[in-house]
C-alpha positions as CSV (number, residue, x, y, z in Angstrom):
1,X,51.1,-180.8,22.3
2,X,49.1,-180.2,19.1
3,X,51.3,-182.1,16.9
4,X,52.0,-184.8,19.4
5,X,47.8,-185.6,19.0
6,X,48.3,-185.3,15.5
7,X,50.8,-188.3,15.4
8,X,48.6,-190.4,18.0
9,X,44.9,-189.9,15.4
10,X,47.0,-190.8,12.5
11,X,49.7,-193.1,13.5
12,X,47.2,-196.0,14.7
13,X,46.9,-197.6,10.8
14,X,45.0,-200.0,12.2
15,X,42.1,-197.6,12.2
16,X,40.6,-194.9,9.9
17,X,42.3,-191.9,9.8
18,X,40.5,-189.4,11.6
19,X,40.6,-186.2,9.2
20,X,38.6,-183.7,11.2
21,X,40.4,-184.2,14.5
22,X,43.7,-183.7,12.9
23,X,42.6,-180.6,10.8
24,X,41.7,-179.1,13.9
25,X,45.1,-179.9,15.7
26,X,46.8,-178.8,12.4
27,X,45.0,-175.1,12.6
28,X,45.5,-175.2,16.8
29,X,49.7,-176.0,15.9
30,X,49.6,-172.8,13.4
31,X,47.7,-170.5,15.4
32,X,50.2,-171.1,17.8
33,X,52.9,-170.6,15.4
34,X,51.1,-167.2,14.3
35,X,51.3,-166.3,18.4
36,X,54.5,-165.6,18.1
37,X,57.5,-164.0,16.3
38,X,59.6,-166.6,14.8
39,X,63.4,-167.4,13.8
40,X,63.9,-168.4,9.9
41,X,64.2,-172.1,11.3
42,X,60.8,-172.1,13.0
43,X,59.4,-170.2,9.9
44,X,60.5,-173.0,8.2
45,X,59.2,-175.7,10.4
46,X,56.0,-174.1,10.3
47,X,55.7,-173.7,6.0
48,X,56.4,-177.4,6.4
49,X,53.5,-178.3,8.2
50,X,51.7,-176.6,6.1
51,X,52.8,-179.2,3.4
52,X,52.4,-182.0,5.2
53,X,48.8,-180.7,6.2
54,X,48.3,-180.3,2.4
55,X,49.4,-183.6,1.3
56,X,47.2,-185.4,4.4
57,X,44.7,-187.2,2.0
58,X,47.1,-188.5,-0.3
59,X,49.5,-189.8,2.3
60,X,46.6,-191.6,4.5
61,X,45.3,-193.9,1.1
62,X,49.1,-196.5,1.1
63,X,49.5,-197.2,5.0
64,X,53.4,-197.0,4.0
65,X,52.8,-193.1,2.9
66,X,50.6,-192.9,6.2
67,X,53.4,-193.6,8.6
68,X,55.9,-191.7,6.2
69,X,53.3,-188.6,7.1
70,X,53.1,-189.4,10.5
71,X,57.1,-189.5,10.6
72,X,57.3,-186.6,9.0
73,X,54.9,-184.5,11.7
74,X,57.0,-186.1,14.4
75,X,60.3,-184.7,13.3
76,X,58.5,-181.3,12.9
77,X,57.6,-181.9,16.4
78,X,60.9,-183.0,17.4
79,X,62.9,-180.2,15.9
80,X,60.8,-177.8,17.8
């Protein structure tokens, strides 16, 4: 559900990006993720978001990048 409110704060590119918001549904997603014991593919999924949490500020500057980002988080999502 985390990630799903990730893609909704930043997908709107109409609007400012809300960084705080989905910082704190980033760290909510990998606590999650640290809940439990997980396969090589989820260990993967999860080192992945914490790229695309990384690279946030530099994606959210082009609106392109932005919805490249927000694309990104919603495969993560939809590989879980």
């Amino acid at each position: 559900m985390d990630l799903y409110r990730i893609i909704t704060a930043a997908g709107d590119i109409q609007k400012e990006i809300a960084l705080e918001s989905v910082q704190e549904f980033f760290d909510h997603a990998l606590t999650s993720f640290n809940k439990i014991e997980l396969s090589d593919r989820e260990k993967a999924l999860r080192d992945g978001m914490g790229h695309l949490m990384n690279s946030i500020e530099e994606s959210t500057r082009d609106p392109h990048k932005r919805l490249r980002w927000v694309e990104d988080v919603m495969t993560v999502r939809c590989r879980l």
